[in-house]
N, C-alpha and C positions, 0 to 999 in steps of 0.2 A: 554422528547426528548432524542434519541439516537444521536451520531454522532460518521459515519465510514469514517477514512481517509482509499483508498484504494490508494495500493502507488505501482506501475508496477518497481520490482527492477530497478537498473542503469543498461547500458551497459555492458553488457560481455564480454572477449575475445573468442576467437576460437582459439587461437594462440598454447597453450598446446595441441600436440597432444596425443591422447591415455585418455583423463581424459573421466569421465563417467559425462554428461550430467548435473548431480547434482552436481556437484564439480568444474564449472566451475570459473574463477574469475570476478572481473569488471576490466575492463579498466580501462588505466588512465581518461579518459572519461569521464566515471561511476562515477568515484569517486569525480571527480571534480562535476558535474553535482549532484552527493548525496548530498554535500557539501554543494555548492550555492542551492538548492532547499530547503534545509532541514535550511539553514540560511534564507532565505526568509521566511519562511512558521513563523519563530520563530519573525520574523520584523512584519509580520501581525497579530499577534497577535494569529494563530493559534496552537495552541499544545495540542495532544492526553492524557490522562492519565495513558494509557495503551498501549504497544505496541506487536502484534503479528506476527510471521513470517514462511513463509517456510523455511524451514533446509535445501534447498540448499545455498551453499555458495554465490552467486550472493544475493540475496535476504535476506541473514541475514548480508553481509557485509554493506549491503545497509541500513538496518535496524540498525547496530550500527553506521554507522556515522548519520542519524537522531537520535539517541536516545542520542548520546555525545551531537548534536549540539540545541537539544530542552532541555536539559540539565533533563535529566530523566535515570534513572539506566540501566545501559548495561544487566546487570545480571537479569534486570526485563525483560528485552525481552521473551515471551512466545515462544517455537519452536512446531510448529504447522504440522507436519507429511504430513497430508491429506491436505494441501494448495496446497503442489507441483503437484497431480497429480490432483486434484479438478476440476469440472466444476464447470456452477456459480449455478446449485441445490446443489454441496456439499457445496460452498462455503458459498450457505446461511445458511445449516444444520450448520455448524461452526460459525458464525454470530450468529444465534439462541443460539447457547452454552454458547456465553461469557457470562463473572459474570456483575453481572448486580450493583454492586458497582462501575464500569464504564461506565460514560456516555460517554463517547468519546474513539474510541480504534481507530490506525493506523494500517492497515492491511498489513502488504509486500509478494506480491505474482506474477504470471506469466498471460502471455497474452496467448490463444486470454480470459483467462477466465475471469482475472481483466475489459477488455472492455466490455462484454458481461454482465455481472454482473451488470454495471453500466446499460446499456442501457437496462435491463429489471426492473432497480427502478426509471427512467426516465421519461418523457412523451417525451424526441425527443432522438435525437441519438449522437452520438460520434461517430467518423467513428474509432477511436483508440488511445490507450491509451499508449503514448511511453516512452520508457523508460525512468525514474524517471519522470513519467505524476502523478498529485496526485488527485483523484477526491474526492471532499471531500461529502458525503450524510446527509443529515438529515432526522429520520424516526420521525414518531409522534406518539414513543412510550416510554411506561416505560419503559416494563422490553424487553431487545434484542430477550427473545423468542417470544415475541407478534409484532416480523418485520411481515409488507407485504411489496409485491414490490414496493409501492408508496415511493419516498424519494423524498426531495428537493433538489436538486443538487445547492448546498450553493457553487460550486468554481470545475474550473478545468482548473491545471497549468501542466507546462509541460516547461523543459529548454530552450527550443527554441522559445518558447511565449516570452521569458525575454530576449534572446538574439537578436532578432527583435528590440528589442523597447529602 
């Protein structure tokens, strides 16, 4: 069995004007919502082995406060290039690639391809996956290159599920 945390970075700002699109930050928001998500995930019992991410800053800042608060090496964060501009065929090409000495990796990447992605390893849908929403899949496989799109959608959180309730 595989298991992918896919994790839609925290909130952004827009606030800085003139930064290039990849350079944006999170919000206070964000960050709080990184936080508490990334402390929940670690209450349930859930934590990745491995974590990978896009090199924009929204999405790796996001990626180290999960990776302090699942209590796993900053410095092991993979920065993964082709996340940022990926659909969800690149993003399974990249999926296919991991080492397969992980069974569990956390993915931090952007929308609309993180919800698309899900919804074609699914049998129903997710209308969207919002910022720091975390869907977690499990494939029924060895090794990562032998994914098809069947997964089991083992969980999916999202900060304002938790602030509802």
């Amino acid at each position: 069995m595989k298991t992918l945390y896919l994790v839609r970075h925290a909130k952004s700002s827009w606030k800085v004007e003139g930064l290039q699109d990849m350079d944006r930050p999170l919000k206070g928001r964000g960050v709080r919502d990184a936080y508490n998500t990334s402390e929940w995930l670690l209450k349930q019992g859930f934590k990745p082995e491995h974590i990978v991410s896009s090199p924009a800053t929204r999405a790796l800042h996001t990626a180290i406060i999960f990776s302090k608060n699942l209590n796993l090496p900053v410095n092991d964060i993979h920065l993964e290039a082709e996340i940022y501009h990926a659909g969800s065929k690149e993003l399974m090409s990249i999926v296919r690639g991991l080492d397969d000495d992980y069974s569990s990796v956390m993915l931090f990447g952007h929308n609309p391809t993180i919800t698309d992605f899900v919804n074609k390893c699914i049998n129903h849908r997710i209308d969207n996956v919002p910022t720091t929403g975390v869907a977690c899949l499990r494939f029924d496989a060895k090794k990562w290159k032998d994914l098809d799109k069947k997964a089991e959608l083992v969980f999916f959180d999202y900060p304002k599920r938790r602030r509802d309730n």
